[in-house]
C-alpha positions, 0 to 999 in steps of 0.5 A: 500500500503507498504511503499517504504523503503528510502536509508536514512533509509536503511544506519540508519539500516545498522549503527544499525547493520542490514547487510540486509539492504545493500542488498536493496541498492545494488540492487538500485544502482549497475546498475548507480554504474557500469554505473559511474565506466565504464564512470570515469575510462574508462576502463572495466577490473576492473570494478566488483573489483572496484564495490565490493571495493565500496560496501566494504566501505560503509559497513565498514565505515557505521559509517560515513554516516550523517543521513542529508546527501543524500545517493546517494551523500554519495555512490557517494563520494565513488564511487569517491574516488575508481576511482580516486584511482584505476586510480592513481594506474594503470595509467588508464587515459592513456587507455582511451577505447571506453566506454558506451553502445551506443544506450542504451539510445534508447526508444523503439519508436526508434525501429520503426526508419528507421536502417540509423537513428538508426545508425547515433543516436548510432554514436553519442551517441559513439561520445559523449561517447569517448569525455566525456571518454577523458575529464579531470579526474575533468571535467568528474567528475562533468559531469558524476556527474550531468548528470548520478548520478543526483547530484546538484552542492552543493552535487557535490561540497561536494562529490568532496571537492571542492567549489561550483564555481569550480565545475561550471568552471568545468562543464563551461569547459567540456561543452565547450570542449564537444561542441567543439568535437561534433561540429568538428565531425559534421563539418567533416560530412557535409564537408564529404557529400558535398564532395560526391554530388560535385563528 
């Protein structure tokens, strides 16, 4: 059986010289990549560009990727830093669009649900993609982070130059907002459908 090539040993060739090496990691990563630009900016008209400028820098600053260090938190920490960049620079936060693929987290078992159930499993799913997108840039951060870039806190710490305990006051906060909306629009459905069997 031929032995899957690790990230980590894709980077070590790439900072030998090796420019093949990138395409392997690309491949990898560009579909969670592009799914983490889209969420953190929230807005799709740039997204290629930001993607190539990511996949610029791990190339020209290949030099200083640590061997220790996991890429994926490596190639996030850039991911990161274009974002926040890009969003500086043309105000994004105050576009913030209806983002995600709604129902693509749906398993081909769904399929067999009645079309009502599917529909109310991609409203939600919308209703959590909007909240996440109008989180605070840092709070969305982390989020997107741990649940979609499977990152520990530590990493995530690292990546985001922040200490460990404000991250977790970061994911506390988000969480707690992301409960909130939910739990409001949820409220507002059953108020919304007790109204209709008293009329």
């Amino acid at each position: 059986m031929k032995d899957i090539e690790t990230d980590e040993h894709a980077m070590e060739r790439l900072c030998q010289g090796q420019g093949v090496a990138l395409d392997a990691l690309v491949r990898k990563w560009s579909p969670r990549l592009a799914t983490f630009i889209t969420r953190m900016c929230g807005y799709l008209g740039r997204t290629d560009d930001i993607h190539q400028d990511i996949w610029t820098r791990v190339y020209v600053y290949r030099n200083s990727y640590r061997p220790t260090q996991r890429f994926s938190s490596y190639l996030f920490g850039i991911a990161h830093n274009v974002c926040c960049s890009a969003m500086r620079q043309e105000s994004w936060w105050h576009k913030v669009t209806k983002v995600g693929d709604a129902g693509a987290s749906l398993t081909a078992a769904d399929n067999a649900a009645p079309a009502l159930d599917l529909m109310i499993e991609a409203e939600r799913k919308a209703r959590l993609d909007i909240a996440i997108a109008e989180l605070p840039a840092a709070q969305k951060a982390v989020v997107l982070l741990y649940l979609l870039c499977d990152q520990d806190y530590r990493q995530i710490a690292h990546i985001l130059n922040n200490s460990q305990s404000t991250v977790r006051s970061n994911m506390h906060h988000a969480l707690k907002k992301l409960r909130d909306t939910l739990s409001w629009a949820a409220a507002a459905e059953s108020q919304v459908d007790r109204e209709r069997q008293t009329n």
